[in-house]
C-alpha positions as CSV (number, residue, x, y, z in Angstrom):
1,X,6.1,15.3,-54.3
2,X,7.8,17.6,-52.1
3,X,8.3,17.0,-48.5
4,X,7.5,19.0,-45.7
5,X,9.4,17.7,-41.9
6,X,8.6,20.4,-39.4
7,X,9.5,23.9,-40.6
8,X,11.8,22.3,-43.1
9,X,11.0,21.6,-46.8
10,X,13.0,19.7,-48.9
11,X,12.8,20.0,-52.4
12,X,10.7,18.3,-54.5
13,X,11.8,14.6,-55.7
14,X,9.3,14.5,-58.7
15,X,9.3,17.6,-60.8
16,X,5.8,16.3,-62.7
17,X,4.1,15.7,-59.4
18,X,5.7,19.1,-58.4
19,X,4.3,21.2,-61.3
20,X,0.8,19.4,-61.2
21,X,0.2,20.1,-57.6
22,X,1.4,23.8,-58.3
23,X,-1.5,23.7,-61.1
24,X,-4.2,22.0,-60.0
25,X,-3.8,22.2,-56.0
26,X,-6.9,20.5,-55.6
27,X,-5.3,17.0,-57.0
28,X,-3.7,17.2,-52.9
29,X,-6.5,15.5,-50.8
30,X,-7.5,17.9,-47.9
31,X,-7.9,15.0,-45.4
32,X,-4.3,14.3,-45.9
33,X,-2.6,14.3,-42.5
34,X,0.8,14.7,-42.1
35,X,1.4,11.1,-41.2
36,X,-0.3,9.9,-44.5
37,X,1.7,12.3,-46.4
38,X,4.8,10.9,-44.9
39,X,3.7,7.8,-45.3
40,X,3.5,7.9,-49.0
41,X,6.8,9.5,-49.8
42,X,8.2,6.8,-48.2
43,X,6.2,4.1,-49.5
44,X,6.5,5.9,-52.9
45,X,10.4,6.0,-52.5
46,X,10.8,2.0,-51.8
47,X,8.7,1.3,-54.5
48,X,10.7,3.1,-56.6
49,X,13.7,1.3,-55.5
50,X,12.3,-2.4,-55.4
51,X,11.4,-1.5,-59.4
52,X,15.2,-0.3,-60.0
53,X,16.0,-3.5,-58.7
54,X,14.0,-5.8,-59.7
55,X,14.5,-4.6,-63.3
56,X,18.2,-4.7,-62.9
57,X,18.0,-8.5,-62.2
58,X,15.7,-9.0,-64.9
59,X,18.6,-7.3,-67.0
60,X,21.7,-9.3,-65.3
61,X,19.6,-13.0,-66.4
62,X,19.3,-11.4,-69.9
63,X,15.4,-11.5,-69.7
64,X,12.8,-9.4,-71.4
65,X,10.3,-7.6,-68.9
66,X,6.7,-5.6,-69.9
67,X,6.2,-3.3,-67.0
68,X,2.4,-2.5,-66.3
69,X,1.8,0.3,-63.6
70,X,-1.7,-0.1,-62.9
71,X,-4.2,2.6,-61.1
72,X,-0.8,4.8,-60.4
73,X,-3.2,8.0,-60.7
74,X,-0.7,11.2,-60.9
75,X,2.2,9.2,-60.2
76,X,5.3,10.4,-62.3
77,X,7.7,7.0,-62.2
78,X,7.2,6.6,-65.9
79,X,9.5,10.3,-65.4
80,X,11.0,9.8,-62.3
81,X,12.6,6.4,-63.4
82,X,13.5,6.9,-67.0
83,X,16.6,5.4,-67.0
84,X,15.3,2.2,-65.9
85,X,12.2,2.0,-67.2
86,X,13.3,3.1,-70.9
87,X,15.1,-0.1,-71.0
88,X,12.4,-2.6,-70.7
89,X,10.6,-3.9,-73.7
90,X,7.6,-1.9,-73.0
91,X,6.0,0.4,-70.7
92,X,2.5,1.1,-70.1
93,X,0.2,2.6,-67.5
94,X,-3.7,1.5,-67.1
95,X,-5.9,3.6,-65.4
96,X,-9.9,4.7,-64.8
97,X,-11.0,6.6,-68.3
98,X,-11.7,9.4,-66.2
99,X,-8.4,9.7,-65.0
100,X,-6.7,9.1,-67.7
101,X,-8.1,11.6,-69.9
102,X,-7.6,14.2,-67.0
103,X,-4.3,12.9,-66.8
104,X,-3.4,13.1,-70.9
105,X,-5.3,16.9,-70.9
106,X,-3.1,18.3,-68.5
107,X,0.3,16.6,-69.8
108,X,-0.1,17.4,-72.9
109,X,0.0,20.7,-72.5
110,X,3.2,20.1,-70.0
111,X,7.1,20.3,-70.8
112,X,6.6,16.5,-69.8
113,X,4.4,16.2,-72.7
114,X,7.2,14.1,-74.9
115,X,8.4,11.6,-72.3
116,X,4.9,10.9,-71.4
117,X,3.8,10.5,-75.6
118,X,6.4,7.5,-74.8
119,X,4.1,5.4,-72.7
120,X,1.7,3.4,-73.6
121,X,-1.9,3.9,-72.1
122,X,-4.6,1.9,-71.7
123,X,-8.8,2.9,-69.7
124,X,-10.8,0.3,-67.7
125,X,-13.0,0.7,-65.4
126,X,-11.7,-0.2,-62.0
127,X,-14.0,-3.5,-61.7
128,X,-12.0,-5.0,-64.6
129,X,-9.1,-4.1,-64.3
130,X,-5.7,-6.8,-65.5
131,X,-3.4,-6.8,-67.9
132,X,-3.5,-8.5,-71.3
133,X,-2.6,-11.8,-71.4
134,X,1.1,-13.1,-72.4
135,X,2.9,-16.1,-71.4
136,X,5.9,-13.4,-70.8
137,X,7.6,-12.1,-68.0
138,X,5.2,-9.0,-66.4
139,X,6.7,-6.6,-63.9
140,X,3.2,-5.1,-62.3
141,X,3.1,-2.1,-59.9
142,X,-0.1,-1.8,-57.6
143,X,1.2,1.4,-55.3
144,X,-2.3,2.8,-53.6
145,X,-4.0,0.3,-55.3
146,X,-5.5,-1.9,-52.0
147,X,-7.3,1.4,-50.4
148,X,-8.4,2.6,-53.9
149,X,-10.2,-0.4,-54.5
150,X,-11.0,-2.0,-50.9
151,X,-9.5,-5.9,-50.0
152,X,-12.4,-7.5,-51.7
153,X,-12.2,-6.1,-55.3
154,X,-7.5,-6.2,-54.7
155,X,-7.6,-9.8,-54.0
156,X,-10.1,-10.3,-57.5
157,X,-7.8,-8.2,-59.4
158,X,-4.7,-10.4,-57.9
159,X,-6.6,-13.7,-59.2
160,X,-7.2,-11.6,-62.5
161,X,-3.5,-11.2,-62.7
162,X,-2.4,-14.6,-61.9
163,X,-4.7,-15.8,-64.3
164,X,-3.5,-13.8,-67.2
165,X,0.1,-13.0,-66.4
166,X,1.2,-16.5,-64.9
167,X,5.0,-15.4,-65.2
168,X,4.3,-12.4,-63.6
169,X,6.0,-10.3,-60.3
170,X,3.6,-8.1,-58.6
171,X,4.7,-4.6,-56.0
172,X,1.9,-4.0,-54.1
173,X,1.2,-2.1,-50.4
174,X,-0.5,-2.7,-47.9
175,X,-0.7,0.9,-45.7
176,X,-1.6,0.6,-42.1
177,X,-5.2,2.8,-42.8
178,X,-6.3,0.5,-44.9
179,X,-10.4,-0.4,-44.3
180,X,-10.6,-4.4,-43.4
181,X,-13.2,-4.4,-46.0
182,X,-17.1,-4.0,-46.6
183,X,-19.6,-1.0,-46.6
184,X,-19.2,-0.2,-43.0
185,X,-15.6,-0.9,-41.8
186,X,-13.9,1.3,-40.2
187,X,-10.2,2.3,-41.4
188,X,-7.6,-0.2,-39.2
189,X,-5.5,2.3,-38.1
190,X,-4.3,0.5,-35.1
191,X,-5.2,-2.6,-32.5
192,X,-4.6,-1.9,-28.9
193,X,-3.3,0.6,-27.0
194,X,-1.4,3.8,-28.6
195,X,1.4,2.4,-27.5
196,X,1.5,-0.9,-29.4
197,X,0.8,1.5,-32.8
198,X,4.1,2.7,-32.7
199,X,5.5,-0.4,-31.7
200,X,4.4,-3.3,-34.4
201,X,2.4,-2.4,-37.8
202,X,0.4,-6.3,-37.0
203,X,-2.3,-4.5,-35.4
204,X,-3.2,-2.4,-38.6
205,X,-4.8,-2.9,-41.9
206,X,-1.0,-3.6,-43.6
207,X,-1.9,-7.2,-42.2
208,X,-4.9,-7.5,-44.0
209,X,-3.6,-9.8,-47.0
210,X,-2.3,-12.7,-45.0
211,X,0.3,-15.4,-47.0
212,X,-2.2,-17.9,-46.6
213,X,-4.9,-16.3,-48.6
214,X,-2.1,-15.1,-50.7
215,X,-1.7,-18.8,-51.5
216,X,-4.8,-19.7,-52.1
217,X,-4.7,-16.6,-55.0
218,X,-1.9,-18.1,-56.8
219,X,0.9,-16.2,-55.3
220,X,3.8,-16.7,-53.4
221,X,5.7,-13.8,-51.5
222,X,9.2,-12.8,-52.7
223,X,9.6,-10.0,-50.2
224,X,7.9,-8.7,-47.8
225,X,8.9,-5.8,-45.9
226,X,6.6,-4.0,-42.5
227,X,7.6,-0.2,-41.5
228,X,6.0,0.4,-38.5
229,X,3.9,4.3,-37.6
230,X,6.0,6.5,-35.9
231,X,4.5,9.3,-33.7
232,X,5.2,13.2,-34.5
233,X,8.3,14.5,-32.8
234,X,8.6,17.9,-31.2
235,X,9.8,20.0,-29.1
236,X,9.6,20.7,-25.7
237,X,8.0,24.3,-26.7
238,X,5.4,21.8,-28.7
239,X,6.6,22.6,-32.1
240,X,6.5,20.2,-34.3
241,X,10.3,19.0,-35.7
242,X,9.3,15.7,-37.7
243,X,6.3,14.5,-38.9
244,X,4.7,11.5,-37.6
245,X,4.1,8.5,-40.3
246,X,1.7,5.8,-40.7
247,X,2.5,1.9,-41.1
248,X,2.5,0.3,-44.3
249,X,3.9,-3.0,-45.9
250,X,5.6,-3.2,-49.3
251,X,5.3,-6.9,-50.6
252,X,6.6,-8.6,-53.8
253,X,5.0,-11.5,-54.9
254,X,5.3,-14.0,-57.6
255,X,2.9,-16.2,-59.6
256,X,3.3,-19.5,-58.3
């Protein structure tokens, strides 16, 4: 998705999300703030990179890997990471049957349409979502996942998971606006003063999936990195030079 940082625009890292948005501008949530947006380049830039790399030791042991990106909506790294990706044994992408046939409509009719006939893709509604089970290594992306679905339903499809994938590595994130959970919470965009926001992401709802209960689901964590918000910066004439960004956490966790 292209990025925008004050007056400047830089262009666009993913050509699919690129033409889509060009397309169907509607696909671009209007309550996305600035910070949000910034938020999810960067989260979907690490994400990116943890995949690269965790496939690349996968490849150095000599071991096979089935990569599973589930509820990735309009998110191109089945394009974005070809190179990478098109080495594993198998790639697939699970989504919503809405979604999903939104998403094959408007592809197919795409110059994307052949690298996406190359992925394997498979509907369930969201309450069921897992993957298939194999006693085989599983490489399984959950990017946007935790405020699609709310904590209650992300820590049942975790124990789904473990259950059926017990050799399996999960990427999941944890963003700062992230609801603590139930019907009426309230979105835990910060604890404390507006100092403290900017200064640890501990206060937000990217602590909401503590190790311990992480534990008790079956995983352990492999990594687990915090980016804290940062406010917008501008000028002393108030224009705006850099975007603000919200806090997330990017953790990689392991069936124990």
């Amino acid at each position: 998705m292209g990025a925008v940082e004050g007056q400047r625009v830089r262009r666009p890292r993913d050509p699919v999300a690129a033409w889509l948005l060009r397309r169907h501008p509607k696909l671009l949530p209007t309550f996305a703030a600035p910070s949000i947006l910034s938020m999810l380049r960067a989260r979907s830039s690490m994400v990116d990179e943890r995949v690269a790399g965790l496939v690349a030791s996968a490849r150095a042991a000599g071991e096979s890997l089935t990569y599973w990106s589930l509820g990735g909506g309009f998110d191109a790294r089945w394009y974005r990471l070809r190179p990478v990706l098109g080495s594993l044994d198998s790639h697939h992408e699970l989504e919503d049957p809405e979604v999903m046939a939104f998403k094959h409509r408007v592809l197919e009719a795409s110059t994307f349409a052949g690298h996406w006939e190359g992925i394997r893709t498979t509907t369930m509604p969201e309450a069921q979502w897992t993957v298939p089970r194999t006693d085989g290594p599983a490489l399984v992306v959950l990017e946007g996942v935790a405020v699609r679905l709310g904590l209650p339903a992300l820590e049942a499809l975790l124990q789904r998971i473990r259950s059926d994938a017990p050799r399996a590595i999960v990427v999941l994130d944890l963003p700062g606006i992230l609801p603590s959970g139930g019907p009426t919470a309230r979105s835990a965009v910060a604890v404390g003063s507006s100092r403290s926001r900017w200064m640890s992401a501990q206060g937000t709802g990217a602590a909401a999936l503590t190790r311990r209960t992480l534990r008790r689901l079956g995983w352990s964590v492999q990594e687990d990195v915090w980016m804290s918000a940062r406010p917008e910066l501008r000028a002393p004439s108030g224009m705006p030079i850099c975007s603000g960004t919200e806090a997330f956490r990017l953790l990689t966790l392991r069936a124990m």
